[in-house]
C-alpha positions, 0 to 999 in steps of 0.5 A: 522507496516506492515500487510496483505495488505502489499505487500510481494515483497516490503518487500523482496525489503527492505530486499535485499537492507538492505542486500547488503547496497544500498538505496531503496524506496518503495511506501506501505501500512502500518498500524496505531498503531490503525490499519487504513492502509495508503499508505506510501513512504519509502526511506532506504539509508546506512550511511557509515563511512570514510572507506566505511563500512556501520555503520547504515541506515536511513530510511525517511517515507513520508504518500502519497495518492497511488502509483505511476502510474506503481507501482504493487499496482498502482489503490489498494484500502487501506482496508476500502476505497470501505465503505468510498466511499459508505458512501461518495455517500449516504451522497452527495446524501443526502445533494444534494435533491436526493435520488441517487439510481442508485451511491448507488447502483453502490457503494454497487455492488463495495462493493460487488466486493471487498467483494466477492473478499476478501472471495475468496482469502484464508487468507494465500494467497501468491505473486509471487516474482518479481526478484530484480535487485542487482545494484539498488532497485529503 
């Protein structure tokens, strides 16, 4: 279930692996049928017959916190990620006897970041493509 916070380079990545028949893992955003994002890992490998041919693939999805260090999305914030950790801040602060004006409003100034952002990049932006090597996707 992608969307559009689902890198298009890791798709083209899939692509190309399922189109030459080589194993491939990626680290993605994908989507929830209620449509919460999550980071996920995919490892997609051929499953060959006695003559080598490729009969099927199987495909292993493993839910993970974020990307790799390294990653192109390495430091990506899911959709939704920047309120939860405001919501987060004013609810310690609560908790803990403060009002902690000066973590809100660092929180809500990110929020805004993000917000801001987010208005600026059309709806229809697009990704330079990175080449994929053709011996490994990995």
């Amino acid at each position: 279930l992608q969307g559009t916070e689902t890198h298009p380079t890791k798709i083209e990545k899939i692509r190309k692996a399922v189109e030459v028949g080589e194993d491939c893992a990626v680290t993605m955003i994908n989507y929830a049928a209620d449509g919460t994002a999550f980071w996920n890992n995919l490892f997609i490998a051929p499953l060959r017959d006695a003559e080598n041919n490729i009969v099927n693939f199987i495909g292993v999805i493993v839910k993970v916190a974020a990307p790799e260090p390294g990653d192109i999305e390495a430091g990506k914030m899911l959709p939704g990620e920047a309120t939860n950790l405001l919501n987060g801040i004013e609810e310690d602060c609560l908790h803990n006897g403060n009002d902690g004006a000066a973590d809100i409003a660092a929180a809500e100034a990110a929020e805004g970041t993000v917000m801001a952002i987010e208005d600026v990049l059309p709806s229809t932006a697009t990704y330079p493509t990175a080449p994929v090597p053709a011996a490994s996707c990995t």
